[in-house]
N, C-alpha and C positions, 0 to 999 in steps of 0.2 A: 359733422360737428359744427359747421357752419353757426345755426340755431343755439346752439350753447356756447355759458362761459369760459373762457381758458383762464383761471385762474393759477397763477404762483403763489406759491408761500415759501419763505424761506424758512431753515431751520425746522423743516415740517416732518420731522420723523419720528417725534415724541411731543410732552406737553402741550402747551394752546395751540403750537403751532399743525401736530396730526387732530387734533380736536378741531381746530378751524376748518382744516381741511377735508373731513371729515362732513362736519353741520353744510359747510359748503357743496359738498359733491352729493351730500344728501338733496340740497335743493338745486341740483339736475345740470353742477359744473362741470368739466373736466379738470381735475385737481393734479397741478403737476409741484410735485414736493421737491423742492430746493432741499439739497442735504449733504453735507462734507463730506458723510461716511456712505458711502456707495451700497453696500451690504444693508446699512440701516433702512435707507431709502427704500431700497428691494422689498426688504419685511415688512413697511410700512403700505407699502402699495398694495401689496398683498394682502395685505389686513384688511386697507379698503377693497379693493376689488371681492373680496370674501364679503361682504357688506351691500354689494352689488353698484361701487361706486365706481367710476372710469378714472383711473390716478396713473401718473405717469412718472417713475422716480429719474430726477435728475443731480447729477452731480454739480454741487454749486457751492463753494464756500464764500461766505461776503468779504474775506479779507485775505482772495488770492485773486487779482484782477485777470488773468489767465480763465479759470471757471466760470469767471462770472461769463466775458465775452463767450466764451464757448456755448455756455446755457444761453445766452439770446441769440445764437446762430441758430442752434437747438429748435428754441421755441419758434421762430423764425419759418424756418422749413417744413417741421410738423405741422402750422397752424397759420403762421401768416401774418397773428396779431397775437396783444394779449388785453385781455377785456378786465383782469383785478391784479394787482400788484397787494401783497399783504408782508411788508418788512416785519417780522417775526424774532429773525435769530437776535437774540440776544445775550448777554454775559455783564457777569457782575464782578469779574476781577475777584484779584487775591486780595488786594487791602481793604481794612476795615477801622483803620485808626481815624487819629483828627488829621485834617489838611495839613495843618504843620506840619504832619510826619508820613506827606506822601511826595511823591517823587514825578517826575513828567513821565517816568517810565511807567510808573502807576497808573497814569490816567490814559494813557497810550495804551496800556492792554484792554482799556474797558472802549473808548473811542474807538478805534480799529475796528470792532464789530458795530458798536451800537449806532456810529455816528458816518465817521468814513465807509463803511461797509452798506450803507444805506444809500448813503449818494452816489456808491459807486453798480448798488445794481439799480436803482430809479434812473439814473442817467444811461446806464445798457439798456432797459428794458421803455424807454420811453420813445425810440422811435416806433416799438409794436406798440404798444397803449395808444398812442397816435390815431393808430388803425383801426382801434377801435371805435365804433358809433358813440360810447360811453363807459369811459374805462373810468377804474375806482383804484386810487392809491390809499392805502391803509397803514400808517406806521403804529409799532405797537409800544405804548408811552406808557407812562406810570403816574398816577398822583403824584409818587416821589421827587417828582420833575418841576411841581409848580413852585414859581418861585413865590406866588401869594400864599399857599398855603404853610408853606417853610417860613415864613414871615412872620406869621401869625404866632406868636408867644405862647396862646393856651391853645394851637391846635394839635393835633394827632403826629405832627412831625416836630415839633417839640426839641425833643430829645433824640431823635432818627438825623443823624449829622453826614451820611457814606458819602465822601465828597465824589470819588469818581464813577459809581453808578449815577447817582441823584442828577450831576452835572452833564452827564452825557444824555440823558433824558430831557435836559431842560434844552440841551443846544438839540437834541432830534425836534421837540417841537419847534423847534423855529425854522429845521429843516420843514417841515410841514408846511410853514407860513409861507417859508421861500419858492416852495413849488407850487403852491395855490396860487400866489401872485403873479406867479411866470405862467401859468395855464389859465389866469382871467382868460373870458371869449373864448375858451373852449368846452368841450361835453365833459373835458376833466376834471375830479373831485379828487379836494387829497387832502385827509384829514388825521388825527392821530386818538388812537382808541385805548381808554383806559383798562384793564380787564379788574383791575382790580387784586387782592391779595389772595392769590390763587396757587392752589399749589403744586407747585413742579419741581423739576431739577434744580433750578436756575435759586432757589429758596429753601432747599432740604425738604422739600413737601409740607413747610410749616404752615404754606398756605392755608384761610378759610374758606376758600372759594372752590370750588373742582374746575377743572378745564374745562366743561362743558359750560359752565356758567361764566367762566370768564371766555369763551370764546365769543358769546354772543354779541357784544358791540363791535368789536373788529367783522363779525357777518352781517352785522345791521348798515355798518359806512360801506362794508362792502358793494354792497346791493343797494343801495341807495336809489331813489329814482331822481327824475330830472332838475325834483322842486327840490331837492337834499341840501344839505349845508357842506360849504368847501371850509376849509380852513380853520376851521375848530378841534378842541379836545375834549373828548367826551367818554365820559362812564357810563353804564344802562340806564344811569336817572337823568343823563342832559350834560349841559358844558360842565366842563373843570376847570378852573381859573387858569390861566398863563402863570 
């Protein structure tokens, strides 16, 4: 396996993130799927490996610091390095009111995953990334997260107000920024990928986008070559505002 990617995804056992994993193992990774649910991850692997992809299911929840170390012991041992990092899991919380009517408990259930749960497997898995010739960090961000586009009076976010998805989105890309700027002078690329309005669990399926069509910028930064861009966010047609 030396020659090929060892790609992670987290939350990779359904939506973009088995779909990413998926397009990715398609183009000749080894796909190891981060997954809380042990059993899901199994089926999942198996789905790929039926596909004739090389996938490897691990047990990883991003908001139990326990799993996570354990997974880069894991990855560690198996492999030695890890060549794409793809933060995935995500969660949109139970509230949906206006900010006046939410709670730090509120925003605490959506951060935990989206935000703390990010920095806490990029910081386990970056002494492997390290070891890689050219490793790719991928966070996976939302339009809903710019704070230029929320801005803007007559655009599409308007009337879209969800303060603790929206706001945990805006603090992940700056996570984004904070690890580019710490890996200038290295082969590392770490950038945060729009999929766009796609539809999964995480949305009731109201998505228009399929998973296949929103996986492909998060495989695009993934794979990136040398001349690639760090530290942007980007949907299939180029940057997204901050």
């Amino acid at each position: 396996m030396s020659g090929q990617r060892i790609a992670l995804i987290t939350g990779a056992n359904k939506g973009l993130g088995l779909e990413i994993a998926r397009q990715l193992g398609t183009l000749g990774a080894v796909v190891v799927l981060g997954c809380r649910d042990a059993g899901r991850g199994r089926a999942a692997a198996g789905d790929l490996a039926a596909a004739g992809i090389t996938a490897v299911p691990l047990l990883l929840d991003v908001t139990d610091q326990a799993t996570i170390t354990a997974a880069a012991k894991d990855i560690d041992g198996r492999f030695g390095r890890l060549d794409v990092l793809v933060n995935n899991a995500g969660v949109t919380g139970g509230f949906f009111g206006p900010p006046s009517g939410a709670t730090p408990g509120d925003l605490s259930a959506v951060y935990d995953t989206n935000v703390h749960g990010v920095l806490a497997v990029t910081n386990a898995m970056l002494p492997l990334l390290r070891r890689s010739p050219a490793a790719r960090i991928v966070n996976l961000s939302s339009a809903a997260g710019s704070l230029a586009l929320n801005a803007d009076p007559d655009g599409g976010f308007a009337d879209y107000n969800q303060v603790t998805y929206q706001s945990s989105k805006t603090a992940l890309n700056f996570l984004t920024l904070a690890y580019a700027k710490e890996l200038r002078g290295t082969a590392i690329k770490v950038n945060s990928a729009n999929p766009g309005y796609t539809a999964t669990d995480l949305n009731g399926h109201r998505g228009t986008r399929t998973a296949a069509q929103g996986a492909r910028i998060a495989v695009r930064l993934a794979t990136l070559g040398p001349d690639g861009p760090t530290g942007t966010n980007q949907d299939e047609n180029g940057p997204v505002p901050w």
